[in-house]
Residue frames as a rotation matrix with the C-alpha (Angstrom) as fourth column:
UNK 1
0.954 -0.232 -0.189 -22.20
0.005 0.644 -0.765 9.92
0.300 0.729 0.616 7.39
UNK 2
0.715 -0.654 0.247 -18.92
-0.248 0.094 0.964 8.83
-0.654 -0.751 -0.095 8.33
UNK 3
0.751 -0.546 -0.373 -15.82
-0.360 0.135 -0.923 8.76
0.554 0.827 -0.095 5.47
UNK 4
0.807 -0.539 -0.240 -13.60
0.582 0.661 0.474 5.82
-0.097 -0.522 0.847 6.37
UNK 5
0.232 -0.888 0.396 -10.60
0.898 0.039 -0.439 7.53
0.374 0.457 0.807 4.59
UNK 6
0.204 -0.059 0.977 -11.18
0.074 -0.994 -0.075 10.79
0.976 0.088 -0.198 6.30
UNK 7
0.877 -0.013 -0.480 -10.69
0.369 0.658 0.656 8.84
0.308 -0.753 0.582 9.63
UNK 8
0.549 -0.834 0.059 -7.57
0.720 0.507 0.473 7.75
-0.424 -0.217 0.879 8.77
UNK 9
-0.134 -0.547 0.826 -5.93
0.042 -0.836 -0.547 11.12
0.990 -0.039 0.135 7.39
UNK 10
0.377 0.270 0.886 -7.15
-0.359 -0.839 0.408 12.35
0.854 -0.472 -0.220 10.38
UNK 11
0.969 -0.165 0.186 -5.92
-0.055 0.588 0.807 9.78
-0.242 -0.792 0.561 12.57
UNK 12
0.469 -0.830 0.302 -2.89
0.849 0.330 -0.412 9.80
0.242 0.450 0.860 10.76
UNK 13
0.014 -0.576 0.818 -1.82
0.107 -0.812 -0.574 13.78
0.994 0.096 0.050 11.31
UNK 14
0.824 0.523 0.219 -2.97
-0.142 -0.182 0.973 13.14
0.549 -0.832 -0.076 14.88
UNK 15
0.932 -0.358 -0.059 -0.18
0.280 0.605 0.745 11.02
-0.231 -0.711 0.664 15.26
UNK 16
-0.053 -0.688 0.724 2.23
0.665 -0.566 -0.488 12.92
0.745 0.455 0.487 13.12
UNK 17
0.221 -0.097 0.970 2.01
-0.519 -0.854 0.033 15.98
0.826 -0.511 -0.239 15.59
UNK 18
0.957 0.001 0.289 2.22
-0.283 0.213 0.935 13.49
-0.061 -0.977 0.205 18.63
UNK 19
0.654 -0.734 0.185 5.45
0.719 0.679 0.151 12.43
-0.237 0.034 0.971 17.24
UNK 20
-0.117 -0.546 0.829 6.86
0.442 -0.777 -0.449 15.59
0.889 0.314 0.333 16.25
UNK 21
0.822 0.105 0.560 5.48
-0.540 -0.172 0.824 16.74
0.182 -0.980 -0.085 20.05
UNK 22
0.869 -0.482 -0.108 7.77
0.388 0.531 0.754 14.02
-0.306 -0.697 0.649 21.19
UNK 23
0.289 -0.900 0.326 10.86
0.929 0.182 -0.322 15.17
0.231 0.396 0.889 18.87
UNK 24
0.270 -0.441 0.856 10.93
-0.178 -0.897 -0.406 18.74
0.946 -0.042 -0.321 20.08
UNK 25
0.931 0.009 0.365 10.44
-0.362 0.143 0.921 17.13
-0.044 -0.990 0.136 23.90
UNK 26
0.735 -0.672 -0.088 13.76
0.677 0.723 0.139 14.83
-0.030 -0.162 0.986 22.85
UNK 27
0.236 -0.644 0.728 15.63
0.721 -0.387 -0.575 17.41
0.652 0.660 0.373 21.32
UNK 28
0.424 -0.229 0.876 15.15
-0.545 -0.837 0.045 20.35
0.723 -0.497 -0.480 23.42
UNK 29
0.946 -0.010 0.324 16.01
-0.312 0.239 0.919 17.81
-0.087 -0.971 0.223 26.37
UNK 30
0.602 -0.747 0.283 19.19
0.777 0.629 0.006 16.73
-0.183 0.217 0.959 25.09
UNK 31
0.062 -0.717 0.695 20.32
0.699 -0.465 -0.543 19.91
0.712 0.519 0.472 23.94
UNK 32
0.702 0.078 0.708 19.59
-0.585 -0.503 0.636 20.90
0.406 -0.861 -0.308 27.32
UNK 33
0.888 -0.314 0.336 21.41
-0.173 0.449 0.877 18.11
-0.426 -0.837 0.344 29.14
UNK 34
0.360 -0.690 -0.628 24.31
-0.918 -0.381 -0.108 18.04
-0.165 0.615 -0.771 26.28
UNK 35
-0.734 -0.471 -0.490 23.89
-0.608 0.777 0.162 14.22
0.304 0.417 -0.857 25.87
UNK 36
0.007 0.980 -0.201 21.81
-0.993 0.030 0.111 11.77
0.115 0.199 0.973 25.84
UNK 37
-0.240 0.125 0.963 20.61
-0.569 0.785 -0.244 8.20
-0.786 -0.606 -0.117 27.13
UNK 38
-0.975 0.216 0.048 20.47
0.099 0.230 0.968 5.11
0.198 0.949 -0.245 24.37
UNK 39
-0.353 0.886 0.301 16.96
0.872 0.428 -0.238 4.72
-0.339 0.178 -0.924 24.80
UNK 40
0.324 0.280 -0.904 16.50
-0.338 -0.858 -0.387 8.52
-0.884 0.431 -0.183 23.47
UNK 41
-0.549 -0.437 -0.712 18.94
-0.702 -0.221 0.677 8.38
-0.453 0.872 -0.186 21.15
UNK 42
-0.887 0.042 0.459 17.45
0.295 0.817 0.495 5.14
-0.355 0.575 -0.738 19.93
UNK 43
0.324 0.923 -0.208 13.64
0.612 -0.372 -0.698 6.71
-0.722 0.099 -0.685 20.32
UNK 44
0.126 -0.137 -0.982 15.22
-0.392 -0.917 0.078 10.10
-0.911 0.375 -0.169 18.66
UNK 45
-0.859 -0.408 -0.309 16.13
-0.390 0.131 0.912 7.84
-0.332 0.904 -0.271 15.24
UNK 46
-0.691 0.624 0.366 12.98
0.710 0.682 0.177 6.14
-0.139 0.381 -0.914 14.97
UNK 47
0.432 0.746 -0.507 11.03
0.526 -0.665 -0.530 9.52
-0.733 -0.038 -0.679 14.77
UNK 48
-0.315 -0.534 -0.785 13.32
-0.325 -0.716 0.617 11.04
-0.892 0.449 0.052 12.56
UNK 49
-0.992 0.032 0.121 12.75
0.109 0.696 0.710 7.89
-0.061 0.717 -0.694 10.08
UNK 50
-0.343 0.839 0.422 9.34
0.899 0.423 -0.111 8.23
-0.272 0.341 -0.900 10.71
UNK 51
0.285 0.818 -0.500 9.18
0.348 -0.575 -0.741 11.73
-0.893 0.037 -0.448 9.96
UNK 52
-0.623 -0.511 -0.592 11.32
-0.631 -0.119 0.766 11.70
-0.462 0.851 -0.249 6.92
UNK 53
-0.843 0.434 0.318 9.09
0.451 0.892 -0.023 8.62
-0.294 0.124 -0.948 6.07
UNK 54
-0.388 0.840 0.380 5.89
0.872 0.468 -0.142 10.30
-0.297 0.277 -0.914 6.22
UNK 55
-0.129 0.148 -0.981 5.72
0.266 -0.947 -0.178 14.26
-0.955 -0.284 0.083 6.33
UNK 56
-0.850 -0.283 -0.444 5.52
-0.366 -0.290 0.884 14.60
-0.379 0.914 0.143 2.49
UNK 57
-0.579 0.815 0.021 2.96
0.500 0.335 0.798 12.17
0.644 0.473 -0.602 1.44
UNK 58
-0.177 0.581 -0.795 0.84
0.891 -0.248 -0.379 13.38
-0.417 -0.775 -0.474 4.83
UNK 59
-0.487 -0.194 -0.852 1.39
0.301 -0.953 0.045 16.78
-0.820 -0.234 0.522 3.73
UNK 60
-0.858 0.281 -0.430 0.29
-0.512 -0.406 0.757 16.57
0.038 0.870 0.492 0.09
UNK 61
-0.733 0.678 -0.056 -2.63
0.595 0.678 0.432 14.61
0.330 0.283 -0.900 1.19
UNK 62
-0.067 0.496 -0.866 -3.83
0.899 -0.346 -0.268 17.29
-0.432 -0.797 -0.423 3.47
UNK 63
0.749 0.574 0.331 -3.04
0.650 -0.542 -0.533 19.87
-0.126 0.615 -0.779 1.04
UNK 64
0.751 -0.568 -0.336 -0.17
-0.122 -0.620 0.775 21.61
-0.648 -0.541 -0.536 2.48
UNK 65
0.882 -0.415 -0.225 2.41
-0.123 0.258 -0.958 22.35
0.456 0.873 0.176 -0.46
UNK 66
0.617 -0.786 -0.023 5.86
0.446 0.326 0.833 21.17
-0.648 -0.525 0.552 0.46
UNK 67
0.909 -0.167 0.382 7.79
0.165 -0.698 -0.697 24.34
0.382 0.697 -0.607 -1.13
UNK 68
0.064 -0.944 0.325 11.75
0.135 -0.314 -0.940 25.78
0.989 0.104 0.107 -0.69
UNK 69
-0.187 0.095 0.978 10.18
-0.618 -0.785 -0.042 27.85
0.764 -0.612 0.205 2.02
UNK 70
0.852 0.524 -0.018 9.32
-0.440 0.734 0.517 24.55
0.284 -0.432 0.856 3.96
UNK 71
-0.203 -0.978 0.042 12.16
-0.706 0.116 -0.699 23.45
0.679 -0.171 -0.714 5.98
UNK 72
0.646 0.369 0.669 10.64
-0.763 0.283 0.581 20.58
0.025 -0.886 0.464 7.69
UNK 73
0.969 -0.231 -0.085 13.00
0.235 0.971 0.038 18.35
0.073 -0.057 0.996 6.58
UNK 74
0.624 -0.657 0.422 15.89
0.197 -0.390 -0.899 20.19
0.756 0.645 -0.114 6.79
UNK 75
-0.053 -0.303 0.952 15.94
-0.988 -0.120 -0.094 20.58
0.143 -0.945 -0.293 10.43
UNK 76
0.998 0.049 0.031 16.05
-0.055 0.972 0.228 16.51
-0.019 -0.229 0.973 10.44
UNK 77
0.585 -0.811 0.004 19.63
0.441 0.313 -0.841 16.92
0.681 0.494 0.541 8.83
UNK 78
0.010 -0.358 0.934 20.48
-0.714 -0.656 -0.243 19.30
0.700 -0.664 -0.262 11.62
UNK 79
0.091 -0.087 0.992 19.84
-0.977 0.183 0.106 17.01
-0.190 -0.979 -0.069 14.47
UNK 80
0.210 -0.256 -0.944 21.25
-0.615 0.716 -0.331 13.49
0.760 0.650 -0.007 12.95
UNK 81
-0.276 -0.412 -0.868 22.29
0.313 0.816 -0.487 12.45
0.909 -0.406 -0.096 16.65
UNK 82
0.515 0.116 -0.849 22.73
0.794 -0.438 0.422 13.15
-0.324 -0.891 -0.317 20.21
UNK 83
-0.284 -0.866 -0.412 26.17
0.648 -0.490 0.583 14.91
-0.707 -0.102 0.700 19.47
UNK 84
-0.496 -0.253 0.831 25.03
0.787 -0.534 0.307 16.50
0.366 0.806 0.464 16.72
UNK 85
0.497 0.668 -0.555 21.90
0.797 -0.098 0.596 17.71
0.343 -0.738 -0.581 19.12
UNK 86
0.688 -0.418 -0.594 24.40
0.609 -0.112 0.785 18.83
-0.395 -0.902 0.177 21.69
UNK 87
-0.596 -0.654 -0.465 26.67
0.482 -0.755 0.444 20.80
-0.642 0.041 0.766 19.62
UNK 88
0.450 0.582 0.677 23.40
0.841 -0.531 -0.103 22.97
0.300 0.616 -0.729 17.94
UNK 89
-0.820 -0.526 0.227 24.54
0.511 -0.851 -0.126 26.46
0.259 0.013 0.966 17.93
UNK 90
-0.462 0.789 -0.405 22.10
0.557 -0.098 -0.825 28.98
-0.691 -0.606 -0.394 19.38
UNK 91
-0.490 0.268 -0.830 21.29
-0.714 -0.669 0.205 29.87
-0.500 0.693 0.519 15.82
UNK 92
-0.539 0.477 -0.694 20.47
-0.434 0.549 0.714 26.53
0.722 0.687 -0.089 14.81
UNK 93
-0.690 0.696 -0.198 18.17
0.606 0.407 -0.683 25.97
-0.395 -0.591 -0.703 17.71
UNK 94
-0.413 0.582 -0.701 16.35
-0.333 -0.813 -0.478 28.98
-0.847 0.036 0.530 16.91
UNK 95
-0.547 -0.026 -0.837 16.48
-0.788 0.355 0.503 27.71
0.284 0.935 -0.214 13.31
UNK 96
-0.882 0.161 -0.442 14.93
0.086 0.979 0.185 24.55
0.463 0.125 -0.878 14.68
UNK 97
-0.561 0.752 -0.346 12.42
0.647 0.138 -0.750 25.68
-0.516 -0.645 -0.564 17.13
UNK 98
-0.121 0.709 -0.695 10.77
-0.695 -0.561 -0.450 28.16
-0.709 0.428 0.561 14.49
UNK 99
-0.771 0.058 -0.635 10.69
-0.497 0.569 0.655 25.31
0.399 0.820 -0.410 12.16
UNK 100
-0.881 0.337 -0.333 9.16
0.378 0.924 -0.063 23.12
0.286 -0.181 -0.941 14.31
UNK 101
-0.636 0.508 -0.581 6.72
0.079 -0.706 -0.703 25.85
-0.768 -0.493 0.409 15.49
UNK 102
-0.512 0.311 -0.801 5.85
-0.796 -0.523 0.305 26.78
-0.324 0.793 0.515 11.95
UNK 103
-0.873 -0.253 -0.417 5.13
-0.312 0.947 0.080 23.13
0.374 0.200 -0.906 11.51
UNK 104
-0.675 0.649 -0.351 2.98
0.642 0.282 -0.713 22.28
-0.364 -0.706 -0.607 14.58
UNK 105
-0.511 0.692 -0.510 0.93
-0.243 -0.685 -0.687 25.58
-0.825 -0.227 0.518 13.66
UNK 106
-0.490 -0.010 -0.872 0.51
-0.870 0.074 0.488 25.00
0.060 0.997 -0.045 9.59
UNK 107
-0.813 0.359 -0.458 -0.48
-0.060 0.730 0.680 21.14
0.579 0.581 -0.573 10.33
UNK 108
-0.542 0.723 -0.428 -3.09
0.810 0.314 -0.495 21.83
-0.223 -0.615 -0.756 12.94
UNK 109
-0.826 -0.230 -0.514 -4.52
-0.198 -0.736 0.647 24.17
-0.528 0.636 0.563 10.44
UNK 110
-0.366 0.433 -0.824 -5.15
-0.718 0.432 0.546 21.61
0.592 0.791 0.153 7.76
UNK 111
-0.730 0.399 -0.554 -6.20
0.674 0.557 -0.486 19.17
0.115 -0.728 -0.676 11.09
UNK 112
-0.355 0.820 -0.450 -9.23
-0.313 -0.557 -0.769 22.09
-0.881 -0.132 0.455 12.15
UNK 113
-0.463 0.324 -0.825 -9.84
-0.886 -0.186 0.424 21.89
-0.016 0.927 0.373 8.32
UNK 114
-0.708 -0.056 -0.704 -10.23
-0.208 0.969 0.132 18.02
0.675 0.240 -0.698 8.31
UNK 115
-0.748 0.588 -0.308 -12.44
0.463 0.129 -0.877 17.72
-0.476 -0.798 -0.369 11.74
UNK 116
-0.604 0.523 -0.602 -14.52
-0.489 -0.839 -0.239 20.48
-0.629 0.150 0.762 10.04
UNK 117
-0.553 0.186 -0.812 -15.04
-0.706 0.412 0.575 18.51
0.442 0.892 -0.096 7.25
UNK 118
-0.746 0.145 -0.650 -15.72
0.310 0.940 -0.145 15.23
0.590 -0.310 -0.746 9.37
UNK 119
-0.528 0.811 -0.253 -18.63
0.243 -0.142 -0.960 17.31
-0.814 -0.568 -0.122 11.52
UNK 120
-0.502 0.554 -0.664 -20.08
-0.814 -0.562 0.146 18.45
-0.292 0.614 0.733 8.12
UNK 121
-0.649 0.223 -0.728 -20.14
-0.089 0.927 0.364 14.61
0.756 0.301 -0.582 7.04
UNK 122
-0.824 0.444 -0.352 -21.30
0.530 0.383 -0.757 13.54
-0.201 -0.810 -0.551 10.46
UNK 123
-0.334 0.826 -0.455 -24.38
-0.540 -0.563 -0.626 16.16
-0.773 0.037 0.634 10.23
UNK 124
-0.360 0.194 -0.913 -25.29
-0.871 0.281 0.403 14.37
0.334 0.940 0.068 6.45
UNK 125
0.230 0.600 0.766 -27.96
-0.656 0.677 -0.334 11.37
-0.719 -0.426 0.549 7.30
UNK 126
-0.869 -0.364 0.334 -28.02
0.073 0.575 0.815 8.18
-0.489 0.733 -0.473 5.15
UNK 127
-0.062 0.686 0.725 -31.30
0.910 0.337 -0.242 9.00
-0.410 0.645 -0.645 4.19
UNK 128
0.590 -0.165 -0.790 -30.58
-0.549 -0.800 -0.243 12.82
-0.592 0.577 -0.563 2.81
UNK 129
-0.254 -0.617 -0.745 -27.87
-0.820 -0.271 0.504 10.86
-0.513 0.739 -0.437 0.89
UNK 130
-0.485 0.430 0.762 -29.90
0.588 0.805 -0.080 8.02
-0.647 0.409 -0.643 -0.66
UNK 131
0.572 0.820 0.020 -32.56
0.609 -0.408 -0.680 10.45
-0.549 0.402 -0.733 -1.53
UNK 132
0.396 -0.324 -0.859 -29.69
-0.444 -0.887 0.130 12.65
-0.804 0.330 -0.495 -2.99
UNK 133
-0.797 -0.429 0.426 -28.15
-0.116 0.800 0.588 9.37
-0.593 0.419 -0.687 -4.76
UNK 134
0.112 0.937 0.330 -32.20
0.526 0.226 -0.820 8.83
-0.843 0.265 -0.468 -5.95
UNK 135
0.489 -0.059 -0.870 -32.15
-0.477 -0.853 -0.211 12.65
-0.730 0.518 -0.446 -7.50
UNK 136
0.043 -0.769 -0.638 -29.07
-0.810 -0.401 0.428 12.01
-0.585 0.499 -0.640 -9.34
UNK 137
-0.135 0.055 0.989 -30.10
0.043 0.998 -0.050 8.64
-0.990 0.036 -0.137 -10.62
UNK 138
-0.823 -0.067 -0.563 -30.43
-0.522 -0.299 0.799 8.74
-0.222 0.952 0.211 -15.04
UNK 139
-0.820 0.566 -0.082 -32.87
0.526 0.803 0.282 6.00
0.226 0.188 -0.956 -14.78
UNK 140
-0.150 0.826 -0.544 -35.14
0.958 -0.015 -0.287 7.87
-0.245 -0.564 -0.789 -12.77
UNK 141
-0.343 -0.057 -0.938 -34.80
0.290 -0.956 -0.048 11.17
-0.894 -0.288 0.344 -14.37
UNK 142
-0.597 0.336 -0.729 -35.46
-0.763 0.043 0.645 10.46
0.248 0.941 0.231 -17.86
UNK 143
-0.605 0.610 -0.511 -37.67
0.597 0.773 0.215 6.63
0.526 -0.175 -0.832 -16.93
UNK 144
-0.675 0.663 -0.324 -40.24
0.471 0.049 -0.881 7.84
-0.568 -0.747 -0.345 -14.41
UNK 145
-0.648 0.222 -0.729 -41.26
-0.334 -0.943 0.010 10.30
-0.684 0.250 0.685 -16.95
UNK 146
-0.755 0.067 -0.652 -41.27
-0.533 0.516 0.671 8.09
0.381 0.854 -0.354 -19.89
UNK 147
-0.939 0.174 -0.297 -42.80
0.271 0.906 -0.324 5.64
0.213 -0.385 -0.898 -17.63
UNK 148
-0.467 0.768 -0.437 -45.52
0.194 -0.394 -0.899 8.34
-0.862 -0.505 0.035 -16.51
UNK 149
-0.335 0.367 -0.868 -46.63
-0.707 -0.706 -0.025 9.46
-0.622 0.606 0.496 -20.28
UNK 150
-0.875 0.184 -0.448 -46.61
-0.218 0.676 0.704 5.96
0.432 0.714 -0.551 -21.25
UNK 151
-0.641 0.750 -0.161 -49.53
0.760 0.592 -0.269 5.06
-0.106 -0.295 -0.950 -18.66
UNK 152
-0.231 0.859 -0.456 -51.65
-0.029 -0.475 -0.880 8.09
-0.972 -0.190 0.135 -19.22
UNK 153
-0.604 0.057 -0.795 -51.39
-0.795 0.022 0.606 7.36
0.052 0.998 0.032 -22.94
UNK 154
-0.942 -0.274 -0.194 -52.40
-0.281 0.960 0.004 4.04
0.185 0.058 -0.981 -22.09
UNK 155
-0.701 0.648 -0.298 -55.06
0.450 0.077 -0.890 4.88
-0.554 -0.758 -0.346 -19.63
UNK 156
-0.260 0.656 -0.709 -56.23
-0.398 -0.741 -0.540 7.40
-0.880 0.142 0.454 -21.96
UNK 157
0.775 0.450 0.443 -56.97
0.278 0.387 -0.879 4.54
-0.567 0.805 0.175 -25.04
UNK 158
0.458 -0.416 -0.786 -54.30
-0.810 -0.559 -0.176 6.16
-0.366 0.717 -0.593 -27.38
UNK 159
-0.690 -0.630 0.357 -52.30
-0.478 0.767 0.428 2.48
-0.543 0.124 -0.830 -28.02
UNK 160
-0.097 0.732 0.674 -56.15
0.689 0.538 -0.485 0.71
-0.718 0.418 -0.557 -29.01
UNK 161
0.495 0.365 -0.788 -56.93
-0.289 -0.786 -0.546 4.10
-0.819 0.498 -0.284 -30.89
UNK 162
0.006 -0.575 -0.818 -53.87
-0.883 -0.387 0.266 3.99
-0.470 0.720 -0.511 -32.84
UNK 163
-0.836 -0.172 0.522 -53.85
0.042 0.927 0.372 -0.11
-0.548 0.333 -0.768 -33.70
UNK 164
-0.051 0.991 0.121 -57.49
0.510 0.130 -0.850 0.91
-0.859 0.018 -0.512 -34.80
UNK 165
0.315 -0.294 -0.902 -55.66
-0.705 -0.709 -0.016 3.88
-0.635 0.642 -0.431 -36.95
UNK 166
-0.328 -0.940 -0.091 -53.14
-0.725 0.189 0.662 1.58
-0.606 0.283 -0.744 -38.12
UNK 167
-0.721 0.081 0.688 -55.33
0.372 0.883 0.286 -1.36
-0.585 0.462 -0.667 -39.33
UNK 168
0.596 0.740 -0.311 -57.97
0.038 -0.413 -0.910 0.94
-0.802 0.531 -0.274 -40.97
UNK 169
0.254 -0.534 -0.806 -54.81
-0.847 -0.525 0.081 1.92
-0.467 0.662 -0.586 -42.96
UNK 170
-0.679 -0.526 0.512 -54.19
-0.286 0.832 0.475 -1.75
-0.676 0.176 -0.716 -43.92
UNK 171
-0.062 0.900 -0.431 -57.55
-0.859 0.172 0.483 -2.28
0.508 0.401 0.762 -44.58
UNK 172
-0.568 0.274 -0.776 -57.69
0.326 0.941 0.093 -5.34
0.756 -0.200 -0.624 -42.42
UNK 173
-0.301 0.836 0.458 -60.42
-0.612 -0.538 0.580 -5.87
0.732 -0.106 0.673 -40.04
């Protein structure tokens, strides 16, 4: 069985880590080269936006609590430009590359989790879940019965019996 929406999470953190892959590649490379080319700098805002954009909802969909102790956005405010980049102190690199570390490890975590999930689906036929859909059906749990005691009642005369009871008691004939 195949869950559309589990896809797309999954396709969705896939690209979240490739883009956060790309923002430590920008970053460390700038704060290596102490400046930076527009097409980074321009590349380097559009990942930020998209990870200020999406790292929250992504995160509480996947489970992952966004707490105090969670500094993924915080290291966004740290690296606001090239220049800002370029003048990181070698405390706030550190400060950035265990963020981003903690990060990369934590969401390919709840990514293993998710695949897991999606091979458990994938293993689930459509006929185990019909026939489980069948099970769980009210009609068919309380009706089939009903439906069985009414025909052996039937078969067995009890309906003619009892109209036979019923008009003796009238007295018609």
């Amino acid at each position: 069985m195949v869950d559309p929406a589990l896809e797309e999470l999954i396709q969705r953190v896939n690209l979240f880590l490739q883009r956060w892959d790309r923002l430590y590649a920008l970053v460390k490379k700038i704060q290596k080269a102490k400046q930076a080319e527009t097409a980074e700098a321009r590349e380097l805002g559009e990942i930020r936006v998209f990870v200020a954009r999406s790292y929250q909802p992504l995160a509480a969909e996947i489970g992952k609590t966004v707490d105090k102790d969670d500094h993924v956005l915080d290291i966004l405010s740290d690296i606001r430009d090239a220049e800002s980049i370029a003048e990181l102190s070698d405390m706030q690199w550190r400060k950035f590359d265990y963020t981003w570390n903690e990060a990369v490890v934590t969401l390919n975590q709840h990514l293993g989790l998710l695949e897991a999930r999606q091979r458990e689906l994938a293993r689930i036929s459509p006929w185990d879940l019909r026939l489980a859909r069948l099970k769980s059906n009210p009609w068919l749990i309380y009706g089939l019965p009903a439906a069985a005691v009414l025909l052996i009642l039937i078969l067995a005369g009890v309906p003619g019996k009892l109209l036979q009871a019923l008009q003796d008691l009238a007295g018609v004939r």
